[in-house]
Backbone bond lengths (Angstrom), bond angles and torsions (degrees), N, CA, C in turn:
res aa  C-N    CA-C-N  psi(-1)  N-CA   C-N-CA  omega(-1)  CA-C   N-CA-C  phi
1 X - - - 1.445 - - 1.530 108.12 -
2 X 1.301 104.72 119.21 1.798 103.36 175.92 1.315 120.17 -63.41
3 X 1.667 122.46 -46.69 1.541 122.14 -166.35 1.410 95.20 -167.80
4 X 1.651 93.93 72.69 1.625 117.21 160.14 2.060 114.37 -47.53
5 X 1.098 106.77 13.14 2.023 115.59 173.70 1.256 105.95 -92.97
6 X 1.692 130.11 110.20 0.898 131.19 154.99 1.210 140.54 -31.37
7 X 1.491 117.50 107.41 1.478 110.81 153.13 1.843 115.81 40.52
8 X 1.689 74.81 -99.24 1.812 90.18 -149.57 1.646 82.99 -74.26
9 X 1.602 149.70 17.53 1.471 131.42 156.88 1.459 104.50 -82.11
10 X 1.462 126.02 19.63 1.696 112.00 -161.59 1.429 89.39 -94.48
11 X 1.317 122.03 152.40 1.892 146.48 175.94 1.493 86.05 -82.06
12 X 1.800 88.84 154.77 0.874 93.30 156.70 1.766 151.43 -126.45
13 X 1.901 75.43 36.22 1.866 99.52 153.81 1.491 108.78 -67.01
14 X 1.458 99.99 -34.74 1.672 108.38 -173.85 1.676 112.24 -73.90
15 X 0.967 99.24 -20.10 1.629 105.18 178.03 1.885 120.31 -84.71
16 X 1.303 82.88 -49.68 1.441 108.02 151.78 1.887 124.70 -29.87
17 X 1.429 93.79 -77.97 1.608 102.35 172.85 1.321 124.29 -70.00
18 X 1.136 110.81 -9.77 1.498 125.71 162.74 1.725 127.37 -43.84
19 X 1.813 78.36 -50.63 1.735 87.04 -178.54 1.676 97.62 103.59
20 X 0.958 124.36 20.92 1.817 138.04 148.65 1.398 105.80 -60.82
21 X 1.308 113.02 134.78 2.002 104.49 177.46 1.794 88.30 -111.16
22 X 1.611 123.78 6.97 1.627 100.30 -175.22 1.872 81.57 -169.86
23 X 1.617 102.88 158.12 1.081 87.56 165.55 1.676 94.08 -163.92
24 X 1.299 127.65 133.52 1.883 119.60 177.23 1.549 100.86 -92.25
25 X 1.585 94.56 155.49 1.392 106.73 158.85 1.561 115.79 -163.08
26 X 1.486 96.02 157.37 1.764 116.67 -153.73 1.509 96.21 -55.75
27 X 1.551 116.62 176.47 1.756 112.64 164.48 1.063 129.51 -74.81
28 X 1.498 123.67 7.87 1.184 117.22 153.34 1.421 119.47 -107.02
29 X 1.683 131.99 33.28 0.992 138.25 157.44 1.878 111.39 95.68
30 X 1.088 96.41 -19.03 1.240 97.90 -179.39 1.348 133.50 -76.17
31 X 1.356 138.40 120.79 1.395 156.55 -157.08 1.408 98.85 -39.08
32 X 1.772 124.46 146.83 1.428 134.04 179.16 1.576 96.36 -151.95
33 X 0.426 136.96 -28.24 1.412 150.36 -165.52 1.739 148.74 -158.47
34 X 1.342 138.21 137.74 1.431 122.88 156.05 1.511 111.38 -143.77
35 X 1.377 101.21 173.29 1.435 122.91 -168.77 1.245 103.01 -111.64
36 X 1.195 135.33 141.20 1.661 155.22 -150.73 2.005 88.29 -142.82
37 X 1.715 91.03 124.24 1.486 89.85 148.89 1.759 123.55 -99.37
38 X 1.285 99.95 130.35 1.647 90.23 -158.22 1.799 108.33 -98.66
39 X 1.022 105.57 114.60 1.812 114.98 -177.17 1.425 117.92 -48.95
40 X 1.047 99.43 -21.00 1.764 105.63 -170.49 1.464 105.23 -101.48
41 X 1.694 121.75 -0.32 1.590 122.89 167.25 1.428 110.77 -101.93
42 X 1.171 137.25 171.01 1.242 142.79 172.56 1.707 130.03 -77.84
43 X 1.043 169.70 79.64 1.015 162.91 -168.27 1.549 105.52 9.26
44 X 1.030 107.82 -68.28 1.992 92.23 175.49 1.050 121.70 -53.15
45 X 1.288 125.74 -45.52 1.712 126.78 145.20 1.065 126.36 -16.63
46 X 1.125 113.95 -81.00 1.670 113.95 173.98 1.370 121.31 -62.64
47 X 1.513 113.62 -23.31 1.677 97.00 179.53 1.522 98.79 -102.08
48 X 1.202 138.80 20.93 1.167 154.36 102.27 1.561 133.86 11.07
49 X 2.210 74.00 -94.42 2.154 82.57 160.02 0.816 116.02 -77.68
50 X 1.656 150.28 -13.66 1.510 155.63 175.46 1.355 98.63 -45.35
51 X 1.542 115.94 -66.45 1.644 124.59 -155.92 1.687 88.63 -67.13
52 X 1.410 117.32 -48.00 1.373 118.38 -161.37 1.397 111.67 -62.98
53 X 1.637 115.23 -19.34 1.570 127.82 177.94 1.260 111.99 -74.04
54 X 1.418 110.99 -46.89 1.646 124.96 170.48 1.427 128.35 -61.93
55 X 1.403 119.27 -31.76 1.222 141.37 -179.92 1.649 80.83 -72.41
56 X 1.528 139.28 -81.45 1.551 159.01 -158.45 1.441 96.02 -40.22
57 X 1.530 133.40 -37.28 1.331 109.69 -147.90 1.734 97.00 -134.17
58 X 1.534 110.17 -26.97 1.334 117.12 -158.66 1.412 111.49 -64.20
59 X 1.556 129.44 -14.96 1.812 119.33 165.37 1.408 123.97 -59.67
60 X 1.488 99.07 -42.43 1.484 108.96 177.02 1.498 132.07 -126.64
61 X 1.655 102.36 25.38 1.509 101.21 -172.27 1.767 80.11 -130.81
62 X 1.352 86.59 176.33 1.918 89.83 174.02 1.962 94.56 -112.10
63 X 0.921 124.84 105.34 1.569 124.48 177.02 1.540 106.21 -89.77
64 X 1.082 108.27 154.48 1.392 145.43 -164.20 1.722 124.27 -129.97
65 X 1.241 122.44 93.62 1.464 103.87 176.86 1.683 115.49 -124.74
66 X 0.705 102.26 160.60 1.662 125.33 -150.11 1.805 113.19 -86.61
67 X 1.345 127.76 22.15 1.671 131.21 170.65 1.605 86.80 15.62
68 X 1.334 109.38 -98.97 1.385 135.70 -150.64 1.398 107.66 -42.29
69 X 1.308 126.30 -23.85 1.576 134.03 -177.24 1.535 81.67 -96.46
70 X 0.902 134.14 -85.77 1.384 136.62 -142.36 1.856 87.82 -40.63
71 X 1.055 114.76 -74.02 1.548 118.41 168.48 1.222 124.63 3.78
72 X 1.687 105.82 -78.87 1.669 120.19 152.22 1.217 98.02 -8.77
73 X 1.191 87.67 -92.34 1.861 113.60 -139.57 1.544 109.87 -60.78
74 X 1.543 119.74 -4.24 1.517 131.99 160.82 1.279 117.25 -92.32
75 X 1.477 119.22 -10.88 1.806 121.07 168.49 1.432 110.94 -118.47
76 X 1.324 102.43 33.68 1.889 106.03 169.36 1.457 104.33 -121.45
Protein backbone atom coordinates (compact mmCIF):
# COMPACT_ATOMS: atom_id res chain seq x y z
CA UNK A 1 0.00 0.00 0.00
CA UNK A 2 1.58 3.37 -1.00
CA UNK A 3 -0.41 5.98 1.28
CA UNK A 4 -2.70 3.99 3.48
CA UNK A 5 -4.13 8.16 4.69
CA UNK A 6 -7.46 8.67 3.84
CA UNK A 7 -8.87 10.73 1.37
CA UNK A 8 -10.68 13.26 3.32
CA UNK A 9 -7.04 13.47 5.83
CA UNK A 10 -5.37 15.18 2.60
CA UNK A 11 -4.11 19.22 3.34
CA UNK A 12 -4.77 21.46 1.54
CA UNK A 13 -1.18 22.37 0.37
CA UNK A 14 -1.69 18.79 -0.77
CA UNK A 15 -4.70 19.57 -2.64
CA UNK A 16 -3.27 22.54 -3.82
CA UNK A 17 -0.15 20.89 -5.55
CA UNK A 18 -2.26 18.55 -6.99
CA UNK A 19 -3.58 20.88 -9.52
CA UNK A 20 -7.26 21.27 -7.73
CA UNK A 21 -8.37 25.02 -8.56
CA UNK A 22 -11.15 24.63 -5.40
CA UNK A 23 -11.81 22.24 -2.92
CA UNK A 24 -14.85 22.15 0.26
CA UNK A 25 -14.60 20.80 3.51
CA UNK A 26 -16.95 19.71 6.43
CA UNK A 27 -16.48 21.71 10.02
CA UNK A 28 -14.21 19.67 11.10
CA UNK A 29 -11.83 20.28 8.24
CA UNK A 30 -12.03 17.24 6.69
CA UNK A 31 -12.00 16.71 2.81
CA UNK A 32 -15.67 16.27 0.86
CA UNK A 33 -14.90 17.25 -2.21
CA UNK A 34 -12.70 18.90 -5.28
CA UNK A 35 -12.81 20.76 -8.39
CA UNK A 36 -10.64 19.67 -11.43
CA UNK A 37 -9.81 22.18 -14.15
CA UNK A 38 -10.62 20.18 -17.13
CA UNK A 39 -8.34 20.83 -20.43
CA UNK A 40 -10.60 19.43 -22.79
CA UNK A 41 -13.52 22.23 -21.67
CA UNK A 42 -13.27 25.78 -22.44
CA UNK A 43 -12.66 28.46 -19.90
CA UNK A 44 -16.37 29.24 -19.56
CA UNK A 45 -16.74 25.70 -18.92
CA UNK A 46 -14.75 25.38 -16.25
CA UNK A 47 -15.52 28.56 -14.54
CA UNK A 48 -18.85 27.30 -15.12
CA UNK A 49 -18.44 24.16 -12.88
CA UNK A 50 -16.39 26.35 -10.42
CA UNK A 51 -19.51 28.67 -9.66
CA UNK A 52 -21.68 25.44 -9.93
CA UNK A 53 -19.15 23.77 -7.23
CA UNK A 54 -19.53 26.81 -5.02
CA UNK A 55 -23.14 27.24 -5.40
CA UNK A 56 -23.09 22.83 -4.45
CA UNK A 57 -21.19 23.07 -1.28
CA UNK A 58 -20.91 26.74 0.00
CA UNK A 59 -24.19 26.60 2.72
CA UNK A 60 -22.72 23.90 4.50
CA UNK A 61 -19.20 23.18 3.58
CA UNK A 62 -16.40 25.83 4.04
CA UNK A 63 -14.99 25.95 0.16
CA UNK A 64 -11.79 26.97 -0.86
CA UNK A 65 -10.61 28.01 -4.34
CA UNK A 66 -7.32 28.20 -5.63
CA UNK A 67 -6.51 32.05 -7.71
CA UNK A 68 -2.99 30.85 -8.10
CA UNK A 69 -3.92 27.40 -9.77
CA UNK A 70 -6.63 28.69 -11.67
CA UNK A 71 -3.82 31.17 -13.00
CA UNK A 72 -1.63 28.21 -14.04
CA UNK A 73 -3.92 26.49 -15.74
CA UNK A 74 -4.99 29.89 -17.82
CA UNK A 75 -1.16 30.51 -18.91
CA UNK A 76 -0.52 26.90 -20.11
Amino acid sequence: MQDPKPINLTTTAEIRARGWVAEARDADGHLVSTQAWLEVCSTNENLKMLGEFIAEYETDRTVSVFPDVIAAKLAA
